[in-house]
C-alpha positions as CSV (number, residue, x, y, z in Angstrom):
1,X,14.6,45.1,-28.2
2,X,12.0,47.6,-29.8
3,X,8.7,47.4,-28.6
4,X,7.4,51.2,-29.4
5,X,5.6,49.6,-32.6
6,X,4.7,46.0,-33.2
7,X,6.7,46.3,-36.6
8,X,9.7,46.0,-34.3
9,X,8.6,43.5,-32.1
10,X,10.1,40.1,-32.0
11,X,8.1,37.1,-31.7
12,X,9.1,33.6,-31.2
13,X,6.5,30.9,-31.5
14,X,7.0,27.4,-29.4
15,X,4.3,24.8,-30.2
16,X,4.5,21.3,-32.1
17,X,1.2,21.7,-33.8
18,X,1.1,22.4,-37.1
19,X,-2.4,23.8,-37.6
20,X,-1.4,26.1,-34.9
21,X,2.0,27.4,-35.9
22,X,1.1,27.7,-39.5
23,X,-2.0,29.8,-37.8
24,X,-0.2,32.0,-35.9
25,X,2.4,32.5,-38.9
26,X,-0.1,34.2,-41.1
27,X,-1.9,36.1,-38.0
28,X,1.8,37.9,-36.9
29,X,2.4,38.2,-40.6
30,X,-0.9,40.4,-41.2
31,X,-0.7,42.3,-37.9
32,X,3.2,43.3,-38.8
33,X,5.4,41.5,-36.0
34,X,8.4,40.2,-36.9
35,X,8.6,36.1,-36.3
36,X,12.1,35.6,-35.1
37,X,11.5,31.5,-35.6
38,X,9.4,28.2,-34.6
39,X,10.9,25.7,-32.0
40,X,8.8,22.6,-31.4
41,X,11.6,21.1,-28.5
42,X,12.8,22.6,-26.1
43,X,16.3,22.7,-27.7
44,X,15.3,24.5,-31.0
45,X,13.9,27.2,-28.3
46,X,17.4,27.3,-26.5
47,X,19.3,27.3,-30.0
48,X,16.7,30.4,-31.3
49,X,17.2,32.3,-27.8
50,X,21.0,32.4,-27.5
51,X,20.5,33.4,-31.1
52,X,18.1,36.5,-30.5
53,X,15.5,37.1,-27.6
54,X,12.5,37.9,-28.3
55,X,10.0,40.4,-27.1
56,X,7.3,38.2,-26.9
57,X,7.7,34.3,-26.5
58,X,4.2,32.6,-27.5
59,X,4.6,29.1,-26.2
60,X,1.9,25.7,-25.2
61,X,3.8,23.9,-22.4
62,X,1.7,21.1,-23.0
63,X,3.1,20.7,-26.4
64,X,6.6,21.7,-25.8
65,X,9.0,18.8,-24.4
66,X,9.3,21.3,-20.8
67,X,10.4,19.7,-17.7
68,X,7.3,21.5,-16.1
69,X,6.6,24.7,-14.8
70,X,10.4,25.0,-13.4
71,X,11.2,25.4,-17.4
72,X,9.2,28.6,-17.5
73,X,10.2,29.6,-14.6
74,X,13.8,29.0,-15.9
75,X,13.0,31.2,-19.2
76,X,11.7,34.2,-16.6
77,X,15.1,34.3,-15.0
78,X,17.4,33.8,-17.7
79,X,15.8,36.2,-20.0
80,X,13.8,39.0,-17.8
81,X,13.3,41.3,-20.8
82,X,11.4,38.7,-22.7
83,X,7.2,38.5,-22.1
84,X,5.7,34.9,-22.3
85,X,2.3,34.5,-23.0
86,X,1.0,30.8,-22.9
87,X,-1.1,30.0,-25.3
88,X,-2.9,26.2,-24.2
89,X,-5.7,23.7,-25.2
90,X,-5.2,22.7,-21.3
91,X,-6.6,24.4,-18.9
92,X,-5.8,22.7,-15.8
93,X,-6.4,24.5,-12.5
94,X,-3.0,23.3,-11.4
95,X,-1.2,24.8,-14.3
96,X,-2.6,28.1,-14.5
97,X,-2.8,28.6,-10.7
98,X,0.9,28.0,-10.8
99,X,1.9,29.8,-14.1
100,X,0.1,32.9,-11.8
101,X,2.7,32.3,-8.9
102,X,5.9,32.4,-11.3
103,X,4.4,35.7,-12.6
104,X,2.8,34.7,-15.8
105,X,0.3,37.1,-16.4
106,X,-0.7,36.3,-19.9
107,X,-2.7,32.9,-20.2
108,X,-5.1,31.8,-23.5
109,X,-6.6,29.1,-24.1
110,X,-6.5,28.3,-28.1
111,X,-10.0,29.0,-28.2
112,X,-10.0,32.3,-28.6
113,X,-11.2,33.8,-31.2
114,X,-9.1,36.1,-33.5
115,X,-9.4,39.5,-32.4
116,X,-8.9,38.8,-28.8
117,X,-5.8,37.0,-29.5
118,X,-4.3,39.8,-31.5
119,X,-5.7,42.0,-28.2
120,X,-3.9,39.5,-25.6
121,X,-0.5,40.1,-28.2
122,X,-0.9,44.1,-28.0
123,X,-1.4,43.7,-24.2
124,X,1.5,41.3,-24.0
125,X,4.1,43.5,-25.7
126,X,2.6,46.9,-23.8
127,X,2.9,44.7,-20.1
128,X,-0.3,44.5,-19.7
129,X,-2.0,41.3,-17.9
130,X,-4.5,38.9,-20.3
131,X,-6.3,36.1,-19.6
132,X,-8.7,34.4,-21.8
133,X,-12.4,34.3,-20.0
134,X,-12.0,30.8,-19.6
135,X,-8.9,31.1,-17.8
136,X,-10.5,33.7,-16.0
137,X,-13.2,31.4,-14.5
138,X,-10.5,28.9,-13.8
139,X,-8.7,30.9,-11.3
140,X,-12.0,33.1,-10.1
141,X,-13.4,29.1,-9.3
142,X,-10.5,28.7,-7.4
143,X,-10.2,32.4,-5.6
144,X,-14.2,31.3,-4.4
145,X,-12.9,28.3,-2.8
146,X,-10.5,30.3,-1.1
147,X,-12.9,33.0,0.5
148,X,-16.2,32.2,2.1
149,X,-17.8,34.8,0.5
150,X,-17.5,38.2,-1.7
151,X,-18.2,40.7,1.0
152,X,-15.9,43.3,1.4
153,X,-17.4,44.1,4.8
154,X,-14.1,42.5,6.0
155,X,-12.0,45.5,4.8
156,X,-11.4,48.8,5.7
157,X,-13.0,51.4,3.6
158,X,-8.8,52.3,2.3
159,X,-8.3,48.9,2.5
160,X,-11.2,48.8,-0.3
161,X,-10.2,51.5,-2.4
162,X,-6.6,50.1,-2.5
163,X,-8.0,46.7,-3.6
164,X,-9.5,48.7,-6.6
165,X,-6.4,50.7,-7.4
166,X,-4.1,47.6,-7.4
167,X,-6.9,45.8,-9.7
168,X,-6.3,49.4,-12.1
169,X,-2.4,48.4,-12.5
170,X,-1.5,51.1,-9.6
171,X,2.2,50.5,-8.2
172,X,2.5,51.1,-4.6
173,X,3.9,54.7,-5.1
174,X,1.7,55.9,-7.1
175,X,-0.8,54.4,-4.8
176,X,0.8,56.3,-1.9
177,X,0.8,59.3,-4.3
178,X,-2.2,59.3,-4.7
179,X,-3.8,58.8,-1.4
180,X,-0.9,61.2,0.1
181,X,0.2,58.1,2.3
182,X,3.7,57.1,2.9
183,X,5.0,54.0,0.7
184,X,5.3,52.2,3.9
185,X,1.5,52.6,5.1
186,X,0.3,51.4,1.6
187,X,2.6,47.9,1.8
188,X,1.0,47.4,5.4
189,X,-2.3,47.9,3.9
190,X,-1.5,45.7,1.5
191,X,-0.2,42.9,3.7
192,X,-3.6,42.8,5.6
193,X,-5.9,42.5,2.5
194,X,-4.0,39.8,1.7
195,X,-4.0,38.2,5.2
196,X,-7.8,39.0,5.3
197,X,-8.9,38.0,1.6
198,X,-6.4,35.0,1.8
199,X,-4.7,36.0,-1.1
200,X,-1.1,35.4,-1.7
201,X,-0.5,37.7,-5.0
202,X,-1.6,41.0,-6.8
203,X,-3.2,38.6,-9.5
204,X,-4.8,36.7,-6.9
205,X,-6.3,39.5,-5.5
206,X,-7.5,40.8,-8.8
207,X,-9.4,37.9,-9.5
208,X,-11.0,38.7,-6.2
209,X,-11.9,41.8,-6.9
210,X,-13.5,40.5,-10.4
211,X,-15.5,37.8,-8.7
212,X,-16.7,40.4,-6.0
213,X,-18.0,42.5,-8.4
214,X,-15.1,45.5,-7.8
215,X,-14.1,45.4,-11.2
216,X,-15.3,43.7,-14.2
217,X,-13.6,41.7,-16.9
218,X,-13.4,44.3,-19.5
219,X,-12.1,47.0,-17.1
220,X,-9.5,44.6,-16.1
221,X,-8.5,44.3,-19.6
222,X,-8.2,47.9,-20.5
């Protein structure tokens, strides 16, 4: 699959709303992606996939006949190459906070208006995380429930500065690069933020670092 320009890209569109499909048909069409097909069951997506993957899978899991969130999670481990974004009209704390456990890191709600859906596409097909500013309160409502507060007296100054890193898309080398620290001293940093912010992933700890004032939304974006 071809990614380098979104004239090569690959889209399939999984959805059983008509307004919506047809919507998205025209919007791929004027931005230059290629729509590989339309499944509105679950089986038309399994007879499209072992057909051709896709770069980018654009899918509501409410609408699609999915045995739940193990269905996505199936997708993610059968085809690794593919990016799913989830594009929803629900958004339901439960959902989202476990779409962010399997990994999903680009979440819309069908709000949205135009030009930040054709952003969230561009940030999709690049691997870069999107979510909608209504998803974003979601799971920042839920990181606040979490944590007693937004202070990050609780942290070390590194311990700080690595939070903000990992919120820039830094991998842990390139952390340890950069703070000429061994790999190894940046992953035990990183297991103690999380023990200490009572966060359990990177996106977790992102939306953290949002709410706390680290980082805003647009920075996070970019």
């Amino acid at each position: 699959m071809n990614v380098n320009g979104k004239e090569q890209a690959g889209v399939i569109l999984a959805d059983s709303q008509f307004l919506v499909i047809d919507s998205l048909k025209m919007l791929l069409e004027s931005e230059g992606y290629r729509l590989i097909g339309v499944a509105k069951y679950a089986f038309e997506l399994e007879k499209l996939l072992s057909t051709e993957v896709p770069d980018l899978l654009i899918t509501d899991y409410a609408t699609v006949d999915y045995e739940g969130a193990d269905s996505i999670k199936t997708l993610m481990q059968q085809y690794p190459g593919m990016t799913i974004m989830i594009l929803t009209n629900q958004i339901i704390k439960a959902d989202l906070l476990e779409f962010s456990k399997l990994g999903i890191k680009h979440i819309v709600g069908k709000t949205i208006d135009r030009d930040e859906l054709v952003m969230a596409i561009r940030f999709a097909l690049k691997g870069r995380k999107f979510y909608s500013e209504e998803v974003l309160e979601v799971l920042m409502d839920e990181q606040k429930r979490k944590t007693t507060n937004g202070d990050s007296g609780q942290l070390t100054q590194t311990e700080t500065e690595i939070v903000r890193m990992v919120a820039e898309g830094m991998t842990t080398k390139e952390i340890a690069a950069k703070k000429n620290i061994s790999f190894h001293t940046v992953m035990t940093h990183r297991k103690n933020i999380f023990r200490k912010l009572g966060v359990n992933s990177s996106s977790e700890l992102i939306m953290f670092a949002i709410k706390a004032g680290w980082i805003d939304n647009i920075e996070y974006y970019i």
